[in-house]
N, C-alpha and C positions, 0 to 999 in steps of 0.2 A: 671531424671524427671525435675530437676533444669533447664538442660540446654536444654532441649528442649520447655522449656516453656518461657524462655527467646530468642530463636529463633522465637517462633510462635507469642510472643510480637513486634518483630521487622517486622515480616512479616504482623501482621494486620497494623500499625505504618506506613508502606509505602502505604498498598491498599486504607488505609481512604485518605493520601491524592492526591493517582490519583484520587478521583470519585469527586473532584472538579472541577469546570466548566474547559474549555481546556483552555490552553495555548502554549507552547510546546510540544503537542501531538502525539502518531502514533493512525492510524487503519490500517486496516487488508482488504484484499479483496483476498479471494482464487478464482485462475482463473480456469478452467476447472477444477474443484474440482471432485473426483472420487463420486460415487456411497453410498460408505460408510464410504466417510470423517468425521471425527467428528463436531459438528456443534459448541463446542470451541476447544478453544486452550489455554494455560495458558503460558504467556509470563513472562520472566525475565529478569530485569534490574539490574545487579550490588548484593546485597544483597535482594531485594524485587521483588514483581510482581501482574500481576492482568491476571485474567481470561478474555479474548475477544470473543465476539460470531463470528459465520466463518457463514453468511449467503452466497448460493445461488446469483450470476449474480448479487451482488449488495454490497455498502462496509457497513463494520461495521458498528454499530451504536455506541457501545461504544468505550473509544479511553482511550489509555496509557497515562500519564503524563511522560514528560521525562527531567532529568537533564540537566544541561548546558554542553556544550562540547562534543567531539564524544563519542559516545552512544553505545556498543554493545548489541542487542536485542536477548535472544537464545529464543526457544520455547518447549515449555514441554508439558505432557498430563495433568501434576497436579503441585501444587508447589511439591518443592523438600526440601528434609530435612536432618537432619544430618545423619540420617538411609539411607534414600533413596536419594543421591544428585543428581544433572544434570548429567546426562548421555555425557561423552564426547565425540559423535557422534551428539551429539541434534545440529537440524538446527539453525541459526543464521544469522543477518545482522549486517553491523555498519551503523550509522547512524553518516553522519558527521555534525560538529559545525551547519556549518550553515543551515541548513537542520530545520526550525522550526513545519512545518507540515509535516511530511513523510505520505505516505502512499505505508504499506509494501505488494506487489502484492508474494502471496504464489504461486508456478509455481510448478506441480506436476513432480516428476522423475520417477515416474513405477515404485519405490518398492513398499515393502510391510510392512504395520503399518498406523496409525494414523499421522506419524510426515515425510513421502515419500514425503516432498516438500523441495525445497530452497524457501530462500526469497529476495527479487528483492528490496530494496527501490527507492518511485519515490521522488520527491520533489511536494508535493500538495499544498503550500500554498498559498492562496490568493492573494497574491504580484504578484505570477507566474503564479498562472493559477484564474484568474477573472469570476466573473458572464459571460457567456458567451461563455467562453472558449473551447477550444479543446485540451484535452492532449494525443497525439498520441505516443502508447508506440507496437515499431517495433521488434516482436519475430518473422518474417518469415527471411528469407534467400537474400532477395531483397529487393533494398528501393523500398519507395513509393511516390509519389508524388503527394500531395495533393494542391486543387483546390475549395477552402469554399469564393465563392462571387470573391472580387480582392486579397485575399490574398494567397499566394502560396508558403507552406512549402514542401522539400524535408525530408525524414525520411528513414535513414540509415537505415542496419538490426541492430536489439539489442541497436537502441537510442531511447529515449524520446524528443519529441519534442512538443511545446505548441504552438497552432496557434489561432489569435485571427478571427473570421472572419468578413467578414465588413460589415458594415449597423450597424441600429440601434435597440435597443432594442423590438422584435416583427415582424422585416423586415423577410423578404424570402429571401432566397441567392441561388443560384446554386452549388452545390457539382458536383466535379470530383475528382474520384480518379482512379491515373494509377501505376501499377505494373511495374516496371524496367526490359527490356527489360533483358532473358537472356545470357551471353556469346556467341558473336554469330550472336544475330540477329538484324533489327535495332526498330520493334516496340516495344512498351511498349502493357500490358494488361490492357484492362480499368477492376476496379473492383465495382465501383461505380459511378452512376449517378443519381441524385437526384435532389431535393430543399429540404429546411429543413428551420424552423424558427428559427430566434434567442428567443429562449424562457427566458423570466427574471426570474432571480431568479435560473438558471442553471447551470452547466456545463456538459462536456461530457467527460468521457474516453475513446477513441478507441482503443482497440487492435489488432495488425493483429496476427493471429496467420496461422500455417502449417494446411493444412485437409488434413486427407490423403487419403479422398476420392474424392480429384479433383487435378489437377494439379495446381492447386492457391491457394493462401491462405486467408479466406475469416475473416471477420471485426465484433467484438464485441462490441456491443455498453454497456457502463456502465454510464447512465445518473446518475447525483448526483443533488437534492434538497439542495440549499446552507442556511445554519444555519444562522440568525444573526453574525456578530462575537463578540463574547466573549470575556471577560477580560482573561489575563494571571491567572495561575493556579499558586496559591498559595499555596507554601509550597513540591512541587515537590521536591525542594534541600533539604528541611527538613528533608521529609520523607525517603530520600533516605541515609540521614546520621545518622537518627535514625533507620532503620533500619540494616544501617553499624553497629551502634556501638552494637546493641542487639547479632550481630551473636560474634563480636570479644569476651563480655561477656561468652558467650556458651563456649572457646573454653577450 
């Protein structure tokens, strides 16, 4: 009883202090989320963790605090305890050093449970991808080549790429996006043509993903409302070594 209450001491001890403003943070965006996804997930950092909600076509609202240095994140249905510990199959990312905003894109694999996803970390942070921004993150099988106003990024298959586009804030621009010509032959496929506004206060995630009800693979838009930015999160190393020291107590 001792030692399980000196566990769940170290376990509140870290969740008080993520739910301080961000600093070092992850969130969460499950992409093609199945039918009877859970709408959270309960993530763990090191000795501690916190519950994240898994919203629908849009990211998290709440957001992890995370210590200095690379970071492994696994993800559970609940916290884990000395009865019950992480299951050593549970999904996972690392999150490296410099990585100070990730945001973890959960990518479904077709099994079967609540935890049937890997996790993808991108690099979201403000430094990298700006009011304004476009971060083009390439899951089909071809690059793509994109065309936002005069700026013009290429995006491998399976890279991230962040395009800034030109004009200024509220301007209209031209969109073209073309598909990379299969093995073979020499056109490309356009998949996109458009105008779009530079909206303030924005950015955009694009994903290409496979349909496999067409022979292309068609674009996900994940518009994001950008937050003030916040002070660094205080006490994230704290909590994460007062929660260290509560389990080593238990043992």
């Amino acid at each position: 009883m001792i030692r399980s209450l000196i566990f769940l001491i170290g376990w509140v001890a870290i969740v008080s202090a993520q739910d301080s403003p961000p600093g070092r943070s992850l969130r969460l965006l499950y992409l093609q989320a199945p039918e009877d996804a859970p709408a959270h997930v309960f993530l763990v950092v090191g000795k501690g963790g916190k519950e994240i909600d898994l919203p629908r076509l849009s990211i998290s609202a709440q957001r992890m605090a995370l210590p200095a240095g690379t970071v492994r994140v696994y993800a559970a249905t609940k916290a884990p305890s000395i009865e019950k510990p992480l299951p050593a199959d549970a999904p996972f990312a690392d999150i490296p050093s410099g990585m100070n905003d990730p945001l973890v894109v959960l990518l479904p694999t077709g099994g079967a449970g609540p935890l049937a996803f890997r996790m993808m970390p991108l690099d979201f942070a403000r430094t990298k991808a700006p009011e304004g921004a476009v971060v083009w993150l390439n899951l089909s099988t071809r690059a793509i080549t994109s065309q936002l106003g005069s700026s013009r990024a290429v995006v491998a298959p399976r890279q991230v790429v962040v395009q800034l586009p030109s004009g200024r804030s509220g301007d209209v621009y031209p969109v073209s996006v073309v598909l990379a010509p299969e093995p073979g032959e020499n056109d490309g496929v356009p998949l996109m043509k458009s105008s779009w506004v530079k909206e303030p206060g924005q950015r955009h995630l694009l994903v290409v993903v496979p349909d496999d009800r067409r022979n292309v693979p068609r674009i996900i838009d994940i518009p994001e409302s950008m937050e003030p930015e916040s002070k660094p999160v205080k006490g994230a190393k704290v909590g994460a070594k007062k929660a260290s020291s509560g389990k080593k107590s238990g043992k």
